[in-house]
Each structure stands twice: as C-alpha cells, then as structure tokens.
C-alpha positions as CSV (number, residue, x, y, z in Angstrom):
1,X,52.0,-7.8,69.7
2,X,50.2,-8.5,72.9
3,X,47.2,-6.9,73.8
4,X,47.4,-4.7,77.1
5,X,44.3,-6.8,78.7
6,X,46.4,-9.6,77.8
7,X,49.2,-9.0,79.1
8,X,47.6,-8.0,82.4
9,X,46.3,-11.3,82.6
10,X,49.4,-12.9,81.6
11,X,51.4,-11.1,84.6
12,X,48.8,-11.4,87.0
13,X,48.1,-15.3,86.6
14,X,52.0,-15.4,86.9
15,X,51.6,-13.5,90.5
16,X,48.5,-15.3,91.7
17,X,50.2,-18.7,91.0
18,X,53.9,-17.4,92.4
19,X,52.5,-15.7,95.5
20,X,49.7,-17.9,97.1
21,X,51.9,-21.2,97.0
22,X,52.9,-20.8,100.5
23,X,50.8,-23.6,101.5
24,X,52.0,-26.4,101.0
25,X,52.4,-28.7,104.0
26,X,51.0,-32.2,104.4
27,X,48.6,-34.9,103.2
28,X,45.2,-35.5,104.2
29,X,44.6,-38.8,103.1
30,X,46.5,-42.1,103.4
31,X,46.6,-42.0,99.2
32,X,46.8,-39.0,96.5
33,X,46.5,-39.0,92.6
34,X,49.6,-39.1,90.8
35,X,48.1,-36.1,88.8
36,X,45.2,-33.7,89.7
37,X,44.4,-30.6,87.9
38,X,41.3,-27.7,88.3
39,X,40.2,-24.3,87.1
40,X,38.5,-21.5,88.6
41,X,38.5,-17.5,89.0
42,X,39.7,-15.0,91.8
43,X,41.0,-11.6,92.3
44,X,43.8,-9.7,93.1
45,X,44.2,-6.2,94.7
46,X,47.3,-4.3,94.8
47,X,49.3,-1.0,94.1
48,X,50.6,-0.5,90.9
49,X,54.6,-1.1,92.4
50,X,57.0,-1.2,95.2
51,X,56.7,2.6,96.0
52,X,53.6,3.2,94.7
53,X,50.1,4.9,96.1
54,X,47.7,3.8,93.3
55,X,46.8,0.6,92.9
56,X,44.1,-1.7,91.2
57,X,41.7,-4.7,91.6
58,X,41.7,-7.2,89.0
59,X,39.9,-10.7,88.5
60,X,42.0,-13.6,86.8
61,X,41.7,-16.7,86.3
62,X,42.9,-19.7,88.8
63,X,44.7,-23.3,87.8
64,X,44.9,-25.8,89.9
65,X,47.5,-28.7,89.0
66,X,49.3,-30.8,91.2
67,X,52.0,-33.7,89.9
68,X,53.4,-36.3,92.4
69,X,56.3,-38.1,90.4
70,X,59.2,-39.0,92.3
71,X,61.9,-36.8,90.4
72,X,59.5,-34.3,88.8
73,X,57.0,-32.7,90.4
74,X,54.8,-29.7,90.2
75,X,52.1,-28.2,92.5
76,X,51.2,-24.9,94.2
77,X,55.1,-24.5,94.4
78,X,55.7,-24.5,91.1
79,X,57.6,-27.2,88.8
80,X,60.7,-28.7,89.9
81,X,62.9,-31.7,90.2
82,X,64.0,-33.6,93.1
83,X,67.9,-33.7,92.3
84,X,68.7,-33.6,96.2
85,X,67.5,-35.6,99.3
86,X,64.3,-34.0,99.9
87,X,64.4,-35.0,103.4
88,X,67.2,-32.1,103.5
89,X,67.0,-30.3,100.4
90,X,65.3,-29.3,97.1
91,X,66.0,-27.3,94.1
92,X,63.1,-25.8,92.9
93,X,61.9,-23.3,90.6
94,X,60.9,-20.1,91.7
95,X,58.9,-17.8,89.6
96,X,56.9,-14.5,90.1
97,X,55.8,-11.4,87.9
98,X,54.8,-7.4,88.0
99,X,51.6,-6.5,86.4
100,X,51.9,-3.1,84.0
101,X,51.5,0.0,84.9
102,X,50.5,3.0,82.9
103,X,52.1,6.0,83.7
104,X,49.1,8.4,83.1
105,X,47.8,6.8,86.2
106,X,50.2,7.9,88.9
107,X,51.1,11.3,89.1
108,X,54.5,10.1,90.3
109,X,55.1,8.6,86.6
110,X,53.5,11.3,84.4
111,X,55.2,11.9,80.7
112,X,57.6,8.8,81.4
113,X,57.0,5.2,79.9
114,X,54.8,2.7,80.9
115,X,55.8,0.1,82.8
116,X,55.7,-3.4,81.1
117,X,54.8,-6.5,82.9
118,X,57.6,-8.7,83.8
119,X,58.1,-12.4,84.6
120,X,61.0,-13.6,87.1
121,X,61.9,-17.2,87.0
122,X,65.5,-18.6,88.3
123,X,66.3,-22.0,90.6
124,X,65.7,-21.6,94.2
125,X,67.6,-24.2,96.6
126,X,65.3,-24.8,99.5
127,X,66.5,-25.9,102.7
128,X,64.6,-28.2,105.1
129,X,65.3,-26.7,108.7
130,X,63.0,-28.6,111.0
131,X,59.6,-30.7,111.0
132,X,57.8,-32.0,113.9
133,X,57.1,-35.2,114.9
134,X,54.1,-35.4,113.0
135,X,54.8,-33.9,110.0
136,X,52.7,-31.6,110.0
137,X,54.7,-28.1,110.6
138,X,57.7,-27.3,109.0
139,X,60.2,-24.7,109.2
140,X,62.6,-24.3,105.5
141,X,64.5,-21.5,104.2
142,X,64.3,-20.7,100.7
143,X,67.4,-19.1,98.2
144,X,65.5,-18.4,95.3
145,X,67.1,-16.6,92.3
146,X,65.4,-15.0,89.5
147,X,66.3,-13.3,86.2
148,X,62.9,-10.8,85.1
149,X,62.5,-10.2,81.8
150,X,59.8,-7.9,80.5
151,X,56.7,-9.1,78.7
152,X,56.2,-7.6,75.4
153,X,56.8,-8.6,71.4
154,X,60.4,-8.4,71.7
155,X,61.3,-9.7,75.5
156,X,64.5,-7.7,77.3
157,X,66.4,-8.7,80.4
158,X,66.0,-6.2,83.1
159,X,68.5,-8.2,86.0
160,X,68.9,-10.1,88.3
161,X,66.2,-10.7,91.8
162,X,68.1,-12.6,95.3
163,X,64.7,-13.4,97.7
164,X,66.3,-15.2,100.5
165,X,63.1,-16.2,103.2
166,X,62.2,-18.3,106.1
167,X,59.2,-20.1,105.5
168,X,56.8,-22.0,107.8
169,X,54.1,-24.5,107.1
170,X,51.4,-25.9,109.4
171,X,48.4,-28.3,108.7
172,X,45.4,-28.3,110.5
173,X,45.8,-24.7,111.4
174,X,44.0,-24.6,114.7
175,X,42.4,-28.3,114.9
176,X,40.0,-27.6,111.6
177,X,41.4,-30.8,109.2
178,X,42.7,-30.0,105.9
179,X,43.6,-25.9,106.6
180,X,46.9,-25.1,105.6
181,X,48.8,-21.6,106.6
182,X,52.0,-20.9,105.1
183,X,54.0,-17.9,105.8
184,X,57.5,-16.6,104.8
185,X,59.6,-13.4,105.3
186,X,63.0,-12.1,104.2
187,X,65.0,-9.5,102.4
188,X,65.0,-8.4,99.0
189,X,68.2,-7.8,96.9
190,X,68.2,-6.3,93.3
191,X,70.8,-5.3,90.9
192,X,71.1,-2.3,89.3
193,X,69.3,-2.6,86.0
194,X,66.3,-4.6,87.8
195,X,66.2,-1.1,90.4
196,X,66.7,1.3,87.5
197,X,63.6,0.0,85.3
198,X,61.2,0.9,88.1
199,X,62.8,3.6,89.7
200,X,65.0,5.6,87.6
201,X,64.4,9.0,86.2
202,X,66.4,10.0,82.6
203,X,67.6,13.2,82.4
204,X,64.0,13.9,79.2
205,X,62.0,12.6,81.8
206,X,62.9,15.0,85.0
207,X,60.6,18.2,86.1
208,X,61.0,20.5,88.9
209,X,59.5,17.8,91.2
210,X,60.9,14.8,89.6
211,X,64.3,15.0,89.5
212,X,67.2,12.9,87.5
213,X,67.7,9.8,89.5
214,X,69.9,6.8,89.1
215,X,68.9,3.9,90.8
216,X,71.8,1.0,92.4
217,X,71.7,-2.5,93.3
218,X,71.8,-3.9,96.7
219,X,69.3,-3.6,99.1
220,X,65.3,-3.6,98.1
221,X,63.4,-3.7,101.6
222,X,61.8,-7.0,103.2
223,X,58.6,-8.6,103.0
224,X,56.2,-10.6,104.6
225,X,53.6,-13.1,103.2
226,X,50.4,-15.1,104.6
227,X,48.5,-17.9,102.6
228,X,45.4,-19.8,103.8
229,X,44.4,-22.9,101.8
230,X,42.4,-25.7,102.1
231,X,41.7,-28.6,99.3
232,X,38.3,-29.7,99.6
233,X,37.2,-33.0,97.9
234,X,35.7,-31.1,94.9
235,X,37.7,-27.8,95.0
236,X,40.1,-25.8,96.5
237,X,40.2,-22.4,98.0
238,X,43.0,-20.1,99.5
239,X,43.8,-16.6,99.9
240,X,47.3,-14.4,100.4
241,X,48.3,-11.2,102.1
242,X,51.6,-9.9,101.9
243,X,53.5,-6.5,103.3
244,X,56.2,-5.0,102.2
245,X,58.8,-2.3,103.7
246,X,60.6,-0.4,101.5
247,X,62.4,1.3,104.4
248,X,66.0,1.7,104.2
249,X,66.5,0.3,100.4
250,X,68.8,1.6,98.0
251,X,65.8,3.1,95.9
252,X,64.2,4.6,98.6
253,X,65.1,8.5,97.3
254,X,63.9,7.8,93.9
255,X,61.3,10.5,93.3
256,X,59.1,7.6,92.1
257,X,59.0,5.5,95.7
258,X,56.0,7.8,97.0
259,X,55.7,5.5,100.0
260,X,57.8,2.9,102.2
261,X,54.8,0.4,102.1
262,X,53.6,-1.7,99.2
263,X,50.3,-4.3,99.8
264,X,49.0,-7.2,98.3
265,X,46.4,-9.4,98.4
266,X,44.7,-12.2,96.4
267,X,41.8,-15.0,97.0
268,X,40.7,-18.0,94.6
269,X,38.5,-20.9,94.1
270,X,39.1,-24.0,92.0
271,X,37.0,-26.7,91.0
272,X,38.5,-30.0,90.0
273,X,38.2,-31.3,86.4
274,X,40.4,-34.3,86.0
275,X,42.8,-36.6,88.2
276,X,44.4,-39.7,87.7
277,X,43.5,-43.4,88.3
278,X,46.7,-43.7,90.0
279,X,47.2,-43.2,93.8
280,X,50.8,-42.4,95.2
281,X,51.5,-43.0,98.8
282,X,51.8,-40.0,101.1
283,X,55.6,-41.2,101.9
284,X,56.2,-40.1,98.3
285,X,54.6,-36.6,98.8
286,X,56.5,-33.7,100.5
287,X,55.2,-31.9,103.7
C-alpha cells in the first residue's frame, strides 16, 4: 500500500509536469542534444479541489527531460509520437493528476471519504492553427482526452475528462532571448462518474447542511493557464498560474463546491545532469 506522503508526491509530480508544459515554443540555438535530462525542486500551492476553500502548499521534486527523435519524442509536453505532419498536426499524450484530499480538513467534506489522488492520461490531437514568419509565436488548439484513475493499492476508473483549449506560444517574450510564455484556455467536460467522485453526496453521508446530491456529466467550468520558462545553459526555471471558473457547471449545486473559483500555481528550478553527444538540427525540433 502506498504511503499518504507518497502518494502526494506521486500526484503532485504528475500536476507539476502536466501543468507547467505550456511553454514550449522555439529553439535558441542553431543545434540541440538529441537527449537532455535535469533534476531539481519546486513548489506548488493550491486548494484542495475544483470547489474548494482550503488548500495547501507543497514542495516536490522537478525533472527535466527532453527527447528529439523524429517519430518519438518527449519534453515539457509530455511523450508522444509524431504519427501526423507536424507542420499541421500531432497526437500527443496528455496527462494530468489531483492530489488527495483528507476530508477532516474541509468542513465541506467532514464524515465522508477521503479523496484519493488521481492520474488522467488519454491521446490529445493537437492542431497547428498559425505560426508567424519567424517561428517564434504559435497559435494551436489542443483535443486532449483523458481517462482518471485513482491512485491507490487497487487502482479504479473514475471516467472520462474532454479539455478542449486554445493555446499560444511566444519566444523571446518581450525582446529578453530564451523566455518562453505559453498560455491556453477552454472548457471542461466531465462525465458522470468522474463529477460524482468529487462532488457527490450518498444518502450515509448527508446532514442537515449537506444534503444527498447526485452529480451529472456535461459541463465542468473553463480555465485559464499562464507558464513562464526559460532554459538557461546550466538549468532551467519556469513557473505557472492558472484560474478556474466553476460558474455555470453541472456540479455547481453540489453542497461540496463551496466556491465558483479554484487557483493554482507552481514554480521550479532544474539543473542539468546529462545530455547527449549528439546534436539534432532545429528543423527537426517543433516550435
């Protein structure tokens, strides 16, 4: 059985490393390593979930590894393989987690079950929309679909996540060399089952101001993300924010969704370790 302090690592490397790859536009030199990889620390602050009005600060650990293959490759994005035309499209894999939660915290969740950490990982078909002239901004939209499982000795499926987004990339954010800001927004869609885990009430576990509450699928609110990044020759650093509305989704009367906003936020350093001998040319590198 996994510890709880391990498991709240677990889920919040899995955040850290899903959230903060918005960046991820460009090439700063006329060469790269076919491989790269790093390690270093940062932190993340956040409430406890979508809904929530407690929320926690916790240090985790930060990998840096970048692979530059020409049909598999894996960086800040994640791992995926180039099965399409990258100058149109991609299909990627899209992955992102929930850290627990322990009930006694909130007073919303009192006398009910903790909430296990979860991982999400499904394909997401990225769509190239527009790049200037020089490469160096880039407008996409992203169809990323994930199945979340919990994280715990014996794994269950909770459903089914639908994250459509727009997401722009620029390099050399304001003439500095090397900064990169990425930023997305869209939608979320959940099904029943994935609504229901967090925000359903059973009949055993409704009081006088927690009523019984079955949760439905569609709607989930929309969100908005902001990464910074920069790869310095030595290490890399970066840092996220992202806001979401719960306004208007389907779970929105649950008893447990004490408010319409949820926050997030995260920063890292990396220091490089290793890298290979090998240089690719940029022309093999996407924006």
């Amino acid at each position: 059985m996994i510890a709880p302090s391990r498991r709240r690592a677990v889920a919040s490397l899995l955040v850290l490393c899903g959230l903060a790859s918005a960046t991820r536009v460009g090439a700063e030199t006329p060469k790269k390593p076919l491989w790269e990889f790093g390690l270093g620390i940062g932190a993340l602050a956040f409430d406890d979930y979508r809904g929530a009005t407690t929320g926690h600060v916790y240090p985790v650990p930060v990998p840096y590894f970048d692979y530059r293959g020409h049909i598999f490759r894996a960086d800040r994005d994640g791992a995926r393989g180039v099965l399409f035309n990258r100058e149109v499209a991609e299909l990627n894999v899209s992955v992102s987690a929930t850290t627990p939660v322990r009930s006694s915290a909130t007073s919303a969740r009192s006398g009910m079950p903790n909430l296990r950490p979860t991982v999400e990982l499904g394909p997401s078909l990225d769509l190239h929309l527009w790049k200037s002239a020089g490469r160096n901004v880039r407008l996409d939209l992203r169809l990323p679909v994930r199945a979340a499982f919990t994280i715990e000795s014996s794994p269950r499926s909770i459903g089914w996540i639908f994250a459509p987004r727009i997401n722009l990339d620029l390099l050399d954010v304001g003439g500095l060399a090397g900064w990169k800001l990425g930023t997305l927004a869209g939608p979320l869609f959940g099904d029943r089952r994935y609504h229901e885990y967090f925000y359903g009430v059973a009949p055993q576990f409704a009081t006088a101001e927690r009523p019984v509450y079955e949760a439905r699928g569609g709607y989930a609110g929309s969100q908005v993300l902001i990464a910074l990044s920069k790869r310095f020759p030595r290490y890399w650093v970066g840092a996220f924010a992202r806001h979401d509305w719960l306004s208007g989704a389907v779970f929105e009367p649950s008893p447990l969704v004490q408010s319409r906003n949820y926050w997030f936020g995260g920063l890292g350093v990396a220091w490089m370790i290793g890298q290979s001998s090998r240089a690719v040319d940029p022309g093999d590198e996407r924006l």
